[in-house]
C-alpha positions in Angstrom: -1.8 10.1 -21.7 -1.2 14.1 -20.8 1.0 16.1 -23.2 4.0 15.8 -20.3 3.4 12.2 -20.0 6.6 9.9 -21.5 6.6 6.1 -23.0 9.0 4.5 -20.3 10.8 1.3 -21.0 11.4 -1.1 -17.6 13.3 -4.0 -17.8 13.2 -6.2 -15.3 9.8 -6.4 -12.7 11.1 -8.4 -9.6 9.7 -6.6 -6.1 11.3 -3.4 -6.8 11.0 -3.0 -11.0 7.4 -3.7 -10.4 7.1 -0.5 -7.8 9.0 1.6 -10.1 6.7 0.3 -13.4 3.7 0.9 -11.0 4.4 4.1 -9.6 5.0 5.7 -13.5 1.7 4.4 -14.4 0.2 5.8 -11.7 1.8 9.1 -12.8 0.2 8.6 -15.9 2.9 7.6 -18.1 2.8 5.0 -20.8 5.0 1.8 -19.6 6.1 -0.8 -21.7 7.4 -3.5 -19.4 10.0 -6.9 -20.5 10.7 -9.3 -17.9 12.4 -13.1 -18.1 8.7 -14.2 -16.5 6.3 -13.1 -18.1 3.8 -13.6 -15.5 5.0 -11.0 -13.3 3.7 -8.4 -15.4 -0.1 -9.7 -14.9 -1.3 -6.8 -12.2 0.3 -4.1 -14.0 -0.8 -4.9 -17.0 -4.0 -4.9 -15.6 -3.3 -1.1 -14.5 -3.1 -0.4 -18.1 1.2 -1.3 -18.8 2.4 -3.0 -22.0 4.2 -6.3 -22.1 7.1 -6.3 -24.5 8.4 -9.5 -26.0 11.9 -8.7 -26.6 14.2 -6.2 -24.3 14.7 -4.4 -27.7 10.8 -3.8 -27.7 10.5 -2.3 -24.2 13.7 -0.1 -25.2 11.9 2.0 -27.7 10.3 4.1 -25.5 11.4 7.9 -24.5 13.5 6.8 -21.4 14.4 2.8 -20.2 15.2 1.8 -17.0 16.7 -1.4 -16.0 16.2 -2.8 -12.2 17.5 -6.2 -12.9 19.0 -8.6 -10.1 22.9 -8.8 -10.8 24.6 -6.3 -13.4 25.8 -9.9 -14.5 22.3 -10.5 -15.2 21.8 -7.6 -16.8 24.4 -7.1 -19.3 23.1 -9.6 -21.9 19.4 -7.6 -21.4 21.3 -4.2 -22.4 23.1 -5.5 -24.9 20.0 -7.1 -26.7 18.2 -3.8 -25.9 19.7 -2.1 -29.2 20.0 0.8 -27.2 22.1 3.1 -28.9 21.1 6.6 -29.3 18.4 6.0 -26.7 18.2 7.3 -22.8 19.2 4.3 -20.3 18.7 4.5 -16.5 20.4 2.1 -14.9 19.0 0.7 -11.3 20.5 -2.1 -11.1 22.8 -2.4 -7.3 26.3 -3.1 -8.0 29.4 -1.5 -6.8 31.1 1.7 -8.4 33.6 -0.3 -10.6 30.5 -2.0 -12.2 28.6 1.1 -13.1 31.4 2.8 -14.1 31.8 -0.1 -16.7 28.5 0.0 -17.9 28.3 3.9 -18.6 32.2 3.2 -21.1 30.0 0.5 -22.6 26.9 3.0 -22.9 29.2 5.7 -24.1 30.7 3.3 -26.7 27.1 2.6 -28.0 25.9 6.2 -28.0 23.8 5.9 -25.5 22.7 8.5 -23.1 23.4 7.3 -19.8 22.8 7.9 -15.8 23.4 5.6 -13.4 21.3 5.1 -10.1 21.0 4.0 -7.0 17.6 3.5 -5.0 18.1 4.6 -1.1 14.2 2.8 -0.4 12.4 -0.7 0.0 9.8 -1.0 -2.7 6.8 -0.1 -0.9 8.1 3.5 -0.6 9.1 4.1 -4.6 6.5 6.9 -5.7 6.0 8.4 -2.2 7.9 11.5 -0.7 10.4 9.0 2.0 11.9 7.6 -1.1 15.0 8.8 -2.1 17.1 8.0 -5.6 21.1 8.5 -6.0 22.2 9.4 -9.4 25.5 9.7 -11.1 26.7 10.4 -14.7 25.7 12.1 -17.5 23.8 16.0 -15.8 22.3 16.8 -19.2 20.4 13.4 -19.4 19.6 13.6 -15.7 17.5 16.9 -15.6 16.2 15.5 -19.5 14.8 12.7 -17.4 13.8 14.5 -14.2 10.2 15.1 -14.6 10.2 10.3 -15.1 12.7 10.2 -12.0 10.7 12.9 -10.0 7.8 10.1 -9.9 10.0 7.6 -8.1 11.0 8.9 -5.5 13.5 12.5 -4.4 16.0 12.7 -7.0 19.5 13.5 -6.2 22.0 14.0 -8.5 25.8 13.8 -7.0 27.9 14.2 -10.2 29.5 13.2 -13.3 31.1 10.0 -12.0 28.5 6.9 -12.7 29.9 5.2 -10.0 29.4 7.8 -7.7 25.7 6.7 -6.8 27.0 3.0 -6.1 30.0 4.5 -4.0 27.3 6.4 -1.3 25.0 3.8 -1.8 27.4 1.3 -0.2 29.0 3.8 2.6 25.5 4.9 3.5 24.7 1.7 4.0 27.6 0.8 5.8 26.4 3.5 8.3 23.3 1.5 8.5 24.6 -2.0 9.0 27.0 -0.8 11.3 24.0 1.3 13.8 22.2 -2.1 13.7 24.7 -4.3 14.6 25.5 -2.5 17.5 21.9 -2.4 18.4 21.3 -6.2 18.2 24.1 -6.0 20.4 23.1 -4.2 22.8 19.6 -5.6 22.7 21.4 -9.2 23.7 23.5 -7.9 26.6 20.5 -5.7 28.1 18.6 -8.8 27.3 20.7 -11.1 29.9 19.3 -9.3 32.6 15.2 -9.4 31.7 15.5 -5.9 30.2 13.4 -6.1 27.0 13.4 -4.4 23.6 10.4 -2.3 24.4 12.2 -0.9 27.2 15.4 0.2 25.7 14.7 0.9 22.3 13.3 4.6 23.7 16.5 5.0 25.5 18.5 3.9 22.6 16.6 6.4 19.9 17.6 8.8 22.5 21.4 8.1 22.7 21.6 7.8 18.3 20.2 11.1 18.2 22.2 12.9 20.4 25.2 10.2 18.7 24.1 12.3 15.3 24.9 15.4 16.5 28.6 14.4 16.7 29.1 13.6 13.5 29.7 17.0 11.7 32.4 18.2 14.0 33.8 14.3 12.9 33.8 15.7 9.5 35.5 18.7 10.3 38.2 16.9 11.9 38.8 14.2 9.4 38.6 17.2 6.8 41.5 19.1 8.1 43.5 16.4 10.2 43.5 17.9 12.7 42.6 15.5 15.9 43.7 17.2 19.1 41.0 17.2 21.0 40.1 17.9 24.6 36.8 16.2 25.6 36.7 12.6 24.9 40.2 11.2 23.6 40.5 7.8 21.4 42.5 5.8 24.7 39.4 6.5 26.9 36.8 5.4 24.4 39.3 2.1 23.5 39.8 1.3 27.1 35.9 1.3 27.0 35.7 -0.7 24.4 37.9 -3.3 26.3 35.1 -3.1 28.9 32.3 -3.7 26.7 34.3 -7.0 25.4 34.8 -7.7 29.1 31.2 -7.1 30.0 29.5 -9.4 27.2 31.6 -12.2 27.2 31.0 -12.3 30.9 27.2 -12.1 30.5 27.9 -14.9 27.9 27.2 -13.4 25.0 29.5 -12.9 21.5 31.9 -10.1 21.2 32.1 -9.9 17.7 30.6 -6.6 17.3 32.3 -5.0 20.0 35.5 -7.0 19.3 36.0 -5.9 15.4 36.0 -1.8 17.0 38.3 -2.7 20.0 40.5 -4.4 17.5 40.6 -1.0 15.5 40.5 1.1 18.2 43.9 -0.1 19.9 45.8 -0.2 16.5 45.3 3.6 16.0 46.3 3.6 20.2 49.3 2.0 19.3 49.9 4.1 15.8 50.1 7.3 18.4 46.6 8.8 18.3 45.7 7.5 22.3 45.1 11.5 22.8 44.1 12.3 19.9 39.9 12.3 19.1 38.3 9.2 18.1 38.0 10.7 14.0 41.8 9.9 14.1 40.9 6.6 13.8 40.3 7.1 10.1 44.0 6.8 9.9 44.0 3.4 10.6 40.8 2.6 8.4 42.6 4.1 5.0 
């Protein structure tokens, strides 16, 4: 082990605690691993990781991190951890409320606490694509940034624990949203014989260029100020209307395009038809 390397604690080895425990041995650091299974441990203890009995046993080490399924799941782990006075990274998905709960509970047990949130599938942890979301306690974070440096970019957004949670969820909102209007799209090009392989090109095209919108967005929902002269929110809703129109009559669902058109003509009828489509934020708060 090199004088920089740490003893790091991992609780929990399902698909994505086994890439982190893998990707800090590969580093070089010594990992003491605790899962509910002890089987899963078997390849990386292979790779040269310690299996701990107890949660308590894994938490000894310099730094512990906890990727468990559920934070209900993982609150009995912590709490048999013994943690206090030790460094506890959480990774555990949950919403904002729940990780703000678990840093008062971490602050009650003097424990050093930063909560995160992992923007990556497993296969990229320890490679440059993956990024980490961190919130809560700075002076821990940079403590811990040579460990979190190994899993992926780390970027820390602030005091607030559930701040990571908070743009985990809104990024992938973004996501969800970008897809779901692709798989619709892919259905009503698809009534006609075109396939994906032809308008997925055309599509990558159109998001990119869709991208480039998005900062004067933020500008505009920033100030509130929506007057706008290039593309106001009655054209784009009455266009909406047409894409409902359109897929229903090509027999597919409207769902998709139904849920925006639905939005859309409530912030028409709240007064912002001339207004840009950012006003639509209005109706969305």
């Amino acid at each position: 082990m090199g004088e920089s390397a740490k003893q790091v604690g991992v609780l929990g080895l399902g698909r994505m605690g086994a890439a982190l425990a893998g990707a800090l041995l590969g580093a070089g650091h010594d990992v003491v691993v605790w899962n509910r299974s002890p089987v899963k441990a078997g390849p990386l203890l292979d790779r040269g990781a310690r299996l701990a009995a107890t949660p308590a046993e894994a938490a000894s080490a310099d730094v512990v991190l906890s990727c468990l399924s559920t934070y209900d799941t993982q609150r009995p782990v912590l709490e048999a951890a013994a943690l206090a006075g030790r460094t506890l990274v959480n990774l555990t998905s949950g919403t904002p409320e729940q990780a703000r709960d678990v840093a008062k509970w971490a602050s009650s047990q003097g424990i050093n606490y930063v909560d995160g949130v992992i923007m990556a599938v497993p296969q990229g942890i320890g490679t440059p694509s993956a990024r980490i979301l961190y919130g809560g306690s700075e002076t821990t974070f940079a403590a811990q940034r040579d460990v979190l440096e190994v899993l992926g970019e780390p970027v820390f957004l602030g005091a607030d624990a559930g701040l990571a949670a908070l743009y985990d969820l809104a990024l992938l909102g973004i996501m969800w949203s970008t897809m779901g209007g692709f798989l619709h799209a892919l259905a009503l090009v698809g009534t006609e014989g075109v396939t994906p392989e032809k308008f997925t090109p055309m599509a990558l095209s159109w998001l990119s260029a869709v991208g480039g919108f998005l900062p004067g967005i933020g500008t505009q929902v920033a100030s509130g100020a929506y007057e706008t002269d290039v593309s106001a929110l009655d054209i784009n809703a009455a266009g909406l209307g047409l894409l409902v129109e359109t897929s229903r009559a090509q027999g597919i669902g409207t769902t998709v395009p139904a849920a925006l058109q639905e939005l859309f003509d409530r912030a028409v009828a709240a007064g912002h038809g001339a207004h840009a489509i950012a006003s639509v934020i209005e109706e969305i708060r």
